[in-house]
NULUM-269375 format. One record per residue: x, y, z negated of N, C-alpha, C, O, CB in turn; residue number from 1; residue in three letters. Coordinates in steps of 0.2 Angstrom, whole numbers, plus 5000, padded with zeros to 4 digits. Glycine has a CB too. Layout:
N
   nxx   nyy   nzz  caxx  cayy  cazz   cxx   cyy   czz   oxx   oyy   ozz  cbxx  cbyy  cbzz    i   aa
     X     Y     Z     X     Y     Z     X     Y     Z     X     Y     Z     X     Y     Z  NUM  ala
...
***
This chain:
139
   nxx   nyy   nzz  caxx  cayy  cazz   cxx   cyy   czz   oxx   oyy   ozz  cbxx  cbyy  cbzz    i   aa
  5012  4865  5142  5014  4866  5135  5010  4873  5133  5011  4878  5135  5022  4867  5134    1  unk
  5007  4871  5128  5003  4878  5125  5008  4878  5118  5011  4874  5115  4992  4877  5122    2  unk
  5008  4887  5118  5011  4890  5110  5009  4895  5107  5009  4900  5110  5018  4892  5109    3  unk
  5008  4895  5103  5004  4902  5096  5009  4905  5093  5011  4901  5089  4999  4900  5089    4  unk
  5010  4911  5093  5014  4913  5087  5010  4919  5085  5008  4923  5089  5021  4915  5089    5  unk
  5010  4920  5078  5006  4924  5073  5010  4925  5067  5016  4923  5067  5001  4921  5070    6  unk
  5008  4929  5063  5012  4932  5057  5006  4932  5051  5001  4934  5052  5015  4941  5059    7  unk
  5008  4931  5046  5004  4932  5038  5009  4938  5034  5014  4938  5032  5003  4924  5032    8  unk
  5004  4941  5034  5008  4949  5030  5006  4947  5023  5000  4948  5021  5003  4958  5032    9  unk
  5010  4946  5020  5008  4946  5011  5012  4952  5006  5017  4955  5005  5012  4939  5009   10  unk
  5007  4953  5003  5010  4960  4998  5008  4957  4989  5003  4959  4985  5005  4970  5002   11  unk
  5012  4953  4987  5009  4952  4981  5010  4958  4977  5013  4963  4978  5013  4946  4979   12  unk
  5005  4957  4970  5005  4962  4965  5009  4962  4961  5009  4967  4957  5002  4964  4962   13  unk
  5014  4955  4960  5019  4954  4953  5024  4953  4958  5025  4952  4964  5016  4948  4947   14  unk
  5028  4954  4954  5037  4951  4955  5037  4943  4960  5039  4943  4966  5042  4950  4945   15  unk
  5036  4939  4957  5034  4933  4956  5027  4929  4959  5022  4930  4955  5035  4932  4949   16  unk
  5027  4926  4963  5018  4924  4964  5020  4917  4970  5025  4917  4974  5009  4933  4968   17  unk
  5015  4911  4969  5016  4906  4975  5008  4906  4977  5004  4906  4973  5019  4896  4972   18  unk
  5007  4907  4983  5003  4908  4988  5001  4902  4991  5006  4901  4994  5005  4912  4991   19  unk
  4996  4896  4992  4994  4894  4997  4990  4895  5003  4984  4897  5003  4992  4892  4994   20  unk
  4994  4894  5008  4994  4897  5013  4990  4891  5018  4989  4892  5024  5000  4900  5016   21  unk
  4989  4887  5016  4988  4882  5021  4981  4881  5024  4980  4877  5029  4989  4876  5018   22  unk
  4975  4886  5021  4970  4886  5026  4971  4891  5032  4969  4889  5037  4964  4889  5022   23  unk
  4976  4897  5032  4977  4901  5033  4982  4896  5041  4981  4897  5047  4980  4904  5026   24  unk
  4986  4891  5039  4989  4887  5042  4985  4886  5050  4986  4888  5056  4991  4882  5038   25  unk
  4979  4880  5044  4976  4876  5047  4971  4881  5053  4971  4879  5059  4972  4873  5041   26  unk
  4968  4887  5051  4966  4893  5056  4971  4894  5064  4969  4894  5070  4967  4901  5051   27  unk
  4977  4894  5061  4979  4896  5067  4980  4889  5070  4980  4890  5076  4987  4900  5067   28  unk
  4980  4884  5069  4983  4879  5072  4976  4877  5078  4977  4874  5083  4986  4872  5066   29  unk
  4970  4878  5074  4966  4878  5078  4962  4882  5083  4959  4880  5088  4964  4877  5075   30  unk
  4964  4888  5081  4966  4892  5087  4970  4893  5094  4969  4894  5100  4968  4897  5085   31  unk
  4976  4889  5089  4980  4888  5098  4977  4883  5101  4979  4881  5107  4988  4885  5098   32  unk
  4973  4879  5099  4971  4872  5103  4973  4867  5104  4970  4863  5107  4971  4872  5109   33  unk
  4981  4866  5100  4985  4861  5102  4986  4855  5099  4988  4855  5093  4989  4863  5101   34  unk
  4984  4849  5103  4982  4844  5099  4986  4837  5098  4985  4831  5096  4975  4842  5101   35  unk
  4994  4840  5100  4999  4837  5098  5006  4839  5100  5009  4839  5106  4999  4832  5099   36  unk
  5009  4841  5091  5013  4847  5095  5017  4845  5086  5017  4841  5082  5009  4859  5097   37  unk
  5020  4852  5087  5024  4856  5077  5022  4863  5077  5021  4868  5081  5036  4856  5076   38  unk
  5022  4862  5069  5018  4870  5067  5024  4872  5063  5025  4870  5057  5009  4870  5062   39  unk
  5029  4876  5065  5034  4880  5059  5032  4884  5057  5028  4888  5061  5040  4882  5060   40  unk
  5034  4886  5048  5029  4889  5044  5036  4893  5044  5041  4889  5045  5025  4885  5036   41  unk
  5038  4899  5042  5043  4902  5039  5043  4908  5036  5040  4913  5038  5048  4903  5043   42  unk
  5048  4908  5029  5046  4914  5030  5052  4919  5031  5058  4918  5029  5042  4914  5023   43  unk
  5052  4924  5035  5055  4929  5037  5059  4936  5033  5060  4942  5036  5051  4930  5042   44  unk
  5060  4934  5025  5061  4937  5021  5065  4932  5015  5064  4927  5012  5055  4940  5019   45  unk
  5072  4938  5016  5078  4933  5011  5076  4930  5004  5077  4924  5002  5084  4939  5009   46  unk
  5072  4935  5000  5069  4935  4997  5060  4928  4995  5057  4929  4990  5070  4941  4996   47  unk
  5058  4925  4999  5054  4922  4999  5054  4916  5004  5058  4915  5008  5049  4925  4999   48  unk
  5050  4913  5002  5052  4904  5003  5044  4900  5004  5040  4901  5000  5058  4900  4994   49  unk
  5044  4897  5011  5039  4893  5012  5041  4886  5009  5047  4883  5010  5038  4894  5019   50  unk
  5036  4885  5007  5039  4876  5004  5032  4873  5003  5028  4877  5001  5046  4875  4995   51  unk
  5031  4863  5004  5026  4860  5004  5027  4857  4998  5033  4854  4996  5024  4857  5010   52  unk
  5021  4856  4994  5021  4854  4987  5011  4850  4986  5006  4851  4989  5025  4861  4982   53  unk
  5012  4848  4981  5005  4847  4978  5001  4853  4976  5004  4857  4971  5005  4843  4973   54  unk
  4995  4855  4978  4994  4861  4973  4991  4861  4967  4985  4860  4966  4990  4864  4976   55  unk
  4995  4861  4961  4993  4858  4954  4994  4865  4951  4998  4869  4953  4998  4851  4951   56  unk
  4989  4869  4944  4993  4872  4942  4998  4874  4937  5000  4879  4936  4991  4874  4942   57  unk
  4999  4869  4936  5006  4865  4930  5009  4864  4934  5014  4866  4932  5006  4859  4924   58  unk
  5009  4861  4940  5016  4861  4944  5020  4869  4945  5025  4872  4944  5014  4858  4952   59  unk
  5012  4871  4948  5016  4879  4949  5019  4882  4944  5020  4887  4946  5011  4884  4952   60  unk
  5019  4880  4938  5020  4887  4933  5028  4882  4931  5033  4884  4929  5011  4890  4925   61  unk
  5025  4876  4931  5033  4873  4930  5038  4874  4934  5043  4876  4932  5034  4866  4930   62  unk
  5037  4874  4944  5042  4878  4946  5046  4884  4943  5052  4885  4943  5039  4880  4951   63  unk
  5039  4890  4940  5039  4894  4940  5045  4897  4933  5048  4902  4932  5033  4895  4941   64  unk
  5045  4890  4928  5051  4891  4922  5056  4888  4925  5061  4892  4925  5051  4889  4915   65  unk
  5057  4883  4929  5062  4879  4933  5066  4885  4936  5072  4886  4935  5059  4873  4938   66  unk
  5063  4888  4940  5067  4894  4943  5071  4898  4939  5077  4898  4939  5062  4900  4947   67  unk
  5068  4901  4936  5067  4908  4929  5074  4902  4926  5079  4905  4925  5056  4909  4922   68  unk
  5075  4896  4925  5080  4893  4921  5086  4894  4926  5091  4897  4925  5079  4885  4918   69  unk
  5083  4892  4931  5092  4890  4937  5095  4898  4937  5101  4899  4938  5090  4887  4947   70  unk
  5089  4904  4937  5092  4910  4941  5088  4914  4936  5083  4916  4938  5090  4910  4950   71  unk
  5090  4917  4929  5085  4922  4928  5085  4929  4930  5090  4932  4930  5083  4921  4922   72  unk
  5080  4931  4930  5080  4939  4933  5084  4943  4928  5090  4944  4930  5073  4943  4933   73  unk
  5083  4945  4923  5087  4949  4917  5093  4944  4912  5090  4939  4910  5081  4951  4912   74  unk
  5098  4945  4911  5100  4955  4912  5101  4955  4922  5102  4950  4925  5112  4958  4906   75  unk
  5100  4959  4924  5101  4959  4931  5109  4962  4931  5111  4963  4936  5094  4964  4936   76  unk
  5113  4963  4925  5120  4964  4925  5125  4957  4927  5130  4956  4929  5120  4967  4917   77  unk
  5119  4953  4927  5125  4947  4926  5126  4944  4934  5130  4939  4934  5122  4940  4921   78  unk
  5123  4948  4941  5123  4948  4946  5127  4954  4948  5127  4960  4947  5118  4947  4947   79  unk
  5133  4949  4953  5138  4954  4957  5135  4959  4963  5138  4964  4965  5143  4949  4962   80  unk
  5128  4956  4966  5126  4957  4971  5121  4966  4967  5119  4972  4969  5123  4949  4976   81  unk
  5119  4965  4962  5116  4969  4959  5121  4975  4956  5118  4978  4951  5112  4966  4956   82  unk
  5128  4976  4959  5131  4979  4957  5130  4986  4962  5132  4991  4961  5137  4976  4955   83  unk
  5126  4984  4969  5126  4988  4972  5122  4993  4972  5121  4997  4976  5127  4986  4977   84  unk
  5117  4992  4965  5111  4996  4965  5105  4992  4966  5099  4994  4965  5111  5001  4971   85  unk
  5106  4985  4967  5100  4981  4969  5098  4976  4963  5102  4976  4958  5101  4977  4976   86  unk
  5093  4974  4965  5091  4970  4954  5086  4964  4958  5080  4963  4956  5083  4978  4945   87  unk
  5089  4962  4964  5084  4954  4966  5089  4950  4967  5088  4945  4970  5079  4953  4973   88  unk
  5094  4951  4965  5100  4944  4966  5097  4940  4965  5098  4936  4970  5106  4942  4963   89  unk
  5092  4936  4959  5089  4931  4957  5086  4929  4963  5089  4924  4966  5084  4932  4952   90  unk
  5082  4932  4965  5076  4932  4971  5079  4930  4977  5075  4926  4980  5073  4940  4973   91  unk
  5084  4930  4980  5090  4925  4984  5092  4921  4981  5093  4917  4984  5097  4928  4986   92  unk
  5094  4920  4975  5094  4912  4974  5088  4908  4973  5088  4904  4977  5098  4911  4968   93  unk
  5084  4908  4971  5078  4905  4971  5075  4904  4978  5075  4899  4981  5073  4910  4966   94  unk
  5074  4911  4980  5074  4906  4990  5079  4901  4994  5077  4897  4998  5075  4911  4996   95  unk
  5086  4903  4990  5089  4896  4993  5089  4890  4990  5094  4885  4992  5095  4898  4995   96  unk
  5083  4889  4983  5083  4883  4979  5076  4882  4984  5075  4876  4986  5083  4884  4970   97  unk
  5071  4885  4986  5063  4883  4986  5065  4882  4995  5062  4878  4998  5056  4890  4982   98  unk
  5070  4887  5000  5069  4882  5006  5066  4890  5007  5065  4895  5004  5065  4874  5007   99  unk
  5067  4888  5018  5066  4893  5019  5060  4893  5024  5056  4897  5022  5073  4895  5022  100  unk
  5058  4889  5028  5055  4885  5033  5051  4877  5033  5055  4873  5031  5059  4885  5038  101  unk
  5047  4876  5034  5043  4870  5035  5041  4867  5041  5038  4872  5044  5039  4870  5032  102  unk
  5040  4863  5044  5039  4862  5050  5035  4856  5049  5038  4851  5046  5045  4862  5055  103  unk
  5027  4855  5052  5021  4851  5052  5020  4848  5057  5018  4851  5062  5017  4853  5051  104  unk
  5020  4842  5057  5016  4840  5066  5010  4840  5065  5007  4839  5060  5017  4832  5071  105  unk
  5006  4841  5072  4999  4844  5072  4998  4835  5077  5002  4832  5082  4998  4856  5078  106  unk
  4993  4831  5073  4992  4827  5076  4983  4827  5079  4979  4829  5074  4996  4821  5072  107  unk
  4980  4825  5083  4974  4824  5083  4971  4834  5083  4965  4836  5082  4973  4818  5075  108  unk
  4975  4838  5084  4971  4846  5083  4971  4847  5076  4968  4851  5073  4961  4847  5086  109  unk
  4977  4842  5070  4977  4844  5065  4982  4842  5062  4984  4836  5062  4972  4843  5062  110  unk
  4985  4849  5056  4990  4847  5052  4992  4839  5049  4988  4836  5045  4990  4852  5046  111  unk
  4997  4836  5051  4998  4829  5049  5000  4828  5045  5006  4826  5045  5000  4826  5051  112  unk
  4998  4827  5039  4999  4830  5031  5001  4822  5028  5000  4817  5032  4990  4835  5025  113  unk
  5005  4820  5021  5005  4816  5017  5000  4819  5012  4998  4825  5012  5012  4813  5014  114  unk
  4998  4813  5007  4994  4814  5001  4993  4820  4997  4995  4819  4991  4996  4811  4997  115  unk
  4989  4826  4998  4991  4831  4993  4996  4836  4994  4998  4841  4990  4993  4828  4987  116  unk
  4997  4835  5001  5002  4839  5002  4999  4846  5006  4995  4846  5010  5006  4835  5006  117  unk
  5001  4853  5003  5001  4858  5005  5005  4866  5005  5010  4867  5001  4997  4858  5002  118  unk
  5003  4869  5008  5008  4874  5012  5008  4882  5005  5004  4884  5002  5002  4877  5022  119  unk
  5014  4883  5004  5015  4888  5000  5020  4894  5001  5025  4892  5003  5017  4886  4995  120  unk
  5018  4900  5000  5022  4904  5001  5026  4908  4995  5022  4913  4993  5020  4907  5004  121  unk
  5031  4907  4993  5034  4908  4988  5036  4914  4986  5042  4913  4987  5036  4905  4989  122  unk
  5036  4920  4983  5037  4927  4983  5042  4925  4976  5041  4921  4972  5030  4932  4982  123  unk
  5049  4931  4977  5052  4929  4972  5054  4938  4969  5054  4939  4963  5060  4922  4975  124  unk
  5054  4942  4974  5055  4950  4975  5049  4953  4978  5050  4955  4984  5062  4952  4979  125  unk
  5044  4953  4975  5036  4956  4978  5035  4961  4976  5041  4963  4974  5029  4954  4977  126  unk
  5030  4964  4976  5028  4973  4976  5028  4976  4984  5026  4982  4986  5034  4979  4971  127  unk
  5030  4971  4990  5031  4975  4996  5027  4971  4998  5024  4967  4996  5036  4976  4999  128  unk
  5026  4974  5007  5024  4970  5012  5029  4964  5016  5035  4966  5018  5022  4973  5017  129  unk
  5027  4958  5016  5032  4952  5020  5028  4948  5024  5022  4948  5025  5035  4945  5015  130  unk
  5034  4945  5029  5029  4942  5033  5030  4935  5032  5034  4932  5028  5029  4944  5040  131  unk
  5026  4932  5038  5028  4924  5038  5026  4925  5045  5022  4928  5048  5023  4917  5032  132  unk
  5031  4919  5048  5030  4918  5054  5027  4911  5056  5029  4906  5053  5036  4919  5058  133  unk
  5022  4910  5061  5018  4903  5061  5020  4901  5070  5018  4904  5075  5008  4903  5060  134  unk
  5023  4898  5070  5024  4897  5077  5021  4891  5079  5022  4886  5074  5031  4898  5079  135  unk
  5018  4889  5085  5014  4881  5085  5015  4879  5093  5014  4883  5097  5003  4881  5083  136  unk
  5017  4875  5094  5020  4872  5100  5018  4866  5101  5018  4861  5097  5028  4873  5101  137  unk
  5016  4865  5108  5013  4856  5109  5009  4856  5114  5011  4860  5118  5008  4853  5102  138  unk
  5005  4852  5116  5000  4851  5121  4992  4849  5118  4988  4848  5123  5004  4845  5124  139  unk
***
């Protein structure tokens, strides 16, 4: 059994941003060598969210009011959790709408995708550094 584990440090410039990560994916998967296995994508921050989707950019920006509707950031009064001094309550809900982890089988030395399907990393409380964890296991 061969396994890879790596990290992607992301530090977006806005509050808000979806990242395609899936070349990024596709690099490590090929590095480990493994030409049949699973590749878990995660991301390891409460606040952000790995999830597979089409990469369209009207999809993305429609996520992007769909969130903003279910959970909006302001007034940040209207969150309990933001009573403590903190102003991302949104940013926890929106990760637990978009998911936390993804997991891909690596068939053939390669992600085993459906149609159009691709890897995103979702920032919902950015201006920092985050990671994502890639872990790849198989033979």
């Amino acid at each position: 059994m061969k396994s890879l584990t790596e990290y992607l440090i992301f530090e977006v410039k806005t509050r808000r941003a979806f990242v395609n990560i899936t070349s990024d994916v596709k690099k490590l998967v090929t590095k480990s060598k493994v030409q049949e296995g699973l590749c878990l994508v995660n991301a390891m921050h409460i606040t952000a969210s790995v999830f597979i989707n089409d990469n369209e950019g009207g999809l993305l920006h429609d996520y992007e009011k769909w969130l903003e509707g279910l959970a909006p950031h302001a007034p940040t009064t209207q969150y309990d959790h933001n009573k403590t001094g903190e102003d991302n309550a949104d940013a926890h809900l929106k990760r637990q709408v978009m998911g936390r982890e993804v997991v891909i089988a690596i068939t053939n030395g390669e992600l085993d995708f459906g149609p159009w399907e691709e890897i995103f990393y979702g920032e919902f409380d950015g201006k920092r550094p985050k990671r994502v964890l890639v872990k790849i296991i198989g033979e």
